[in-house]
C-alpha positions, 0 to 999 in steps of 0.5 A, a space after each residue: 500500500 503506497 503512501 497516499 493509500 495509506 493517508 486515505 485510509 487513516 482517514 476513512 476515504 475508500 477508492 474505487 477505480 474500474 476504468 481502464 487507464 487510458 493513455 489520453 482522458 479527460 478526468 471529470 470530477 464533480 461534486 467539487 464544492 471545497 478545496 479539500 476535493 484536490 486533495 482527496 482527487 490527488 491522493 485518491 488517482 495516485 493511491 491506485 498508481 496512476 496520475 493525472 495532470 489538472 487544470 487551475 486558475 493561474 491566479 493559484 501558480 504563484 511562488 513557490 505554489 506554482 512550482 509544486 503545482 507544476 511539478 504534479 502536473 497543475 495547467 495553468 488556466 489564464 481567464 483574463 487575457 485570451 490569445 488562444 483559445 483554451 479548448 482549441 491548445 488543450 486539443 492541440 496538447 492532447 494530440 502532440 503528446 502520447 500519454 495525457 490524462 487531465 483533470 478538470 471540474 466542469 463547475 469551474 468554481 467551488 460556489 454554487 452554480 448551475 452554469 456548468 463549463 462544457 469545454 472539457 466536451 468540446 476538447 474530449 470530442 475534438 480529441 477524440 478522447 474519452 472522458 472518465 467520470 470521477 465522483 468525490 462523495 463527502 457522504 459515503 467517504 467514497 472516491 470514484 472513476 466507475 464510468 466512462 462517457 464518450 461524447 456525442 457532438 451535442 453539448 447540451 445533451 451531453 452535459 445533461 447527461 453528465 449532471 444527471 449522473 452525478 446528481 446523487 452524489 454529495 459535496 463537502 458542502 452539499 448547498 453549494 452543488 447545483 445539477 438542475 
């Protein structure tokens, strides 16, 4: 049993992962309601041997910060000056590099909000990657990567889909997640 393992059990968090690991997915993990939910993420995709790279606002890659973040693989997203079009390099990144697995919260913020990002649709299509569905449920103590979806092109169809699954599923703080 490996370290993060370890610190998951002592704290009564089990892991449960049935998805093959792909060399290139889009991990899509919600409820995300706290920032507790990157850390039992990471221990959580590490506890079973794998890694997985993760997006978040640059504001957050500051030193010395910014250089852990990178070293774990942290993608820095810039939101108030845009020369390029996040989906279209996350595109290109996924078809350049052989191996790529990223993690990324379609809520895009631990505040209440129904108005969920569909990017990460956009670029699993693009792609043409699968994209893993990852649950942190607060109640059950339980992290999961059970089910795998593979996006159709119709993006509000798909992000129902999507929030539909993980309504059951409970955030550190519950009134702060929105699917409807």
């Amino acid at each position: 049993m490996n370290l993060a393992a370890r610190i998951l059990k002592l704290a009564g968090w089990k892991v449960e992962v049935s998805v093959p690991d792909f060399p290139k997915a889009i991990i899509c993990v919600a409820p995300h309601t706290s920032n507790w939910d990157f850390i039992l993420g990471e221990l959580a995709i590490r506890s079973v041997g794998r890694k997985a790279g993760f997006m978040m606002k640059s504001s957050w890659f500051f030193f010395p910060l910014g250089y852990f973040f990178r070293a774990i693989g942290g993608i820095p997203v810039v939101r108030e000056r845009k020369t390029q079009s996040l989906v279209e390099a996350m595109v290109a990144r996924f078809k350049s590099e052989p191996r790529l697995v990223v993690a990324i919260t379609p809520e895009g913020t631990r505040k209440p909000t129904a108005n969920w990002h569909t990017g990460f649709l956009r670029i699993a299509g693009e792609a043409d990657i699968p994209i893993c569905l990852a649950v942190i449920d607060f109640r059950m103590k339980k992290a999961m990567i059970n089910d795998v979806f593979i996006p159709t092109g119709n993006v509000d169809a798909d992000l129902a889909e999507i929030k539909k699954y993980y309504r059951p599923f409970t955030g550190r703080h519950p009134d702060n997640f929105i699917t409807d």
